[in-house]
N, C-alpha and C positions, 0 to 999 in steps of 0.2 A: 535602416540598419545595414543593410549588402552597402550602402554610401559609406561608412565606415568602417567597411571593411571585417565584419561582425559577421562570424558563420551564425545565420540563425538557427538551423535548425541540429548545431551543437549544444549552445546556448539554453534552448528550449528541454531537453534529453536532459543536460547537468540539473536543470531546473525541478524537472519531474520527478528524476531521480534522489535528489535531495528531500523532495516529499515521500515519494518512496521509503526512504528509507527511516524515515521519522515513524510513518505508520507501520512498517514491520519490526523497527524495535519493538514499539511500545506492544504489538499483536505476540510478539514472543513472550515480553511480560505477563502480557493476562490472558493468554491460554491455557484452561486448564490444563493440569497434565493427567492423564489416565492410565492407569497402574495396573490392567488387566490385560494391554499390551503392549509388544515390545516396539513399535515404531510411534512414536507420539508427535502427538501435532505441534507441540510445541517447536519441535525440529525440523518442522518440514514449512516454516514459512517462508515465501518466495515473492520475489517482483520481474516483472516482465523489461522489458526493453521499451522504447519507445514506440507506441504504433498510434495509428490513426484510424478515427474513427469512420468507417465508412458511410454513414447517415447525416453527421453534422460535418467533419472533417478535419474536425478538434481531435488535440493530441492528446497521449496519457499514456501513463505507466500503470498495471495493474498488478495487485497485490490479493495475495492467494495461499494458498495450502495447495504441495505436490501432490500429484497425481497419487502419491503413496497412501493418503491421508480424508483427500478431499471428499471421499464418500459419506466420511464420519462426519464431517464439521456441523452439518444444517440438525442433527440428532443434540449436539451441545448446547448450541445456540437457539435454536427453537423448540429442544424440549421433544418430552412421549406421552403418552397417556402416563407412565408409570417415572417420569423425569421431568425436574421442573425446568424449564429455559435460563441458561447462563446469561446469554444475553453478552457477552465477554465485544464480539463483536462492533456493535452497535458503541457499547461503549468505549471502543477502540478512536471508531470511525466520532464520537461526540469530543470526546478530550483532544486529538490531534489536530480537528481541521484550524485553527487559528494556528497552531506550529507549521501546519504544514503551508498553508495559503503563506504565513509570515518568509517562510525557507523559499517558497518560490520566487515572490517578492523581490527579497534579497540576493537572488541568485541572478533576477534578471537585471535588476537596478545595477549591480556589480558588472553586469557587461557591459552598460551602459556607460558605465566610468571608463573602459578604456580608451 
């Protein structure tokens, strides 16, 4: 790829990002929204920059709830003794991995064409 003159690790970043952002659309869609208070999670979904993994050394973008938010989420999604589990999550992460695997795909083969 450097043979062609191809920044990889731009390339890679557009790639993730494009996944990225497929899964925090759709995370906006189906978060519930909670009516008892005033900053909701629906608003505060967020994706990271490109970083790498220190164990394997594999790249990724992660995709999250701000700091504002993030205490509540694992309460929606997994539920109380007195609250039944949304699950909104999981279902997020079930529906998009073929869009998003397809978006990186496409993102890389497209560099490949120049």
């Amino acid at each position: 790829l450097e043979q062609l003159n191809i920044n990889v690790r731009k390339v890679k970043r557009n790639a993730l990002t494009k996944g990225a952002e497929i899964v925090d659309r759709e995370l906006v869609k189906a978060t519930p929204i909670e009516y008892d208070t005033k900053i909701h999670m629906k608003d505060n979904v967020v994706y990271s920059n490109m970083r790498k993994d220190k164990v394997t050394g594999g790249d990724y973008v992660f995709v999250a709830y701000s700091k504002a938010v993030k205490h509540r989420v694992h309460v929606v999604e997994f539920g109380t003794i007195k609250q039944p589990p949304q699950n909104f999550i999981q279902g997020v992460l079930d529906k998009t991995r073929d869009d998003v695997q397809r978006a990186i795909t496409n993102e890389l083969k497209g560099a490949l064409r120049v």
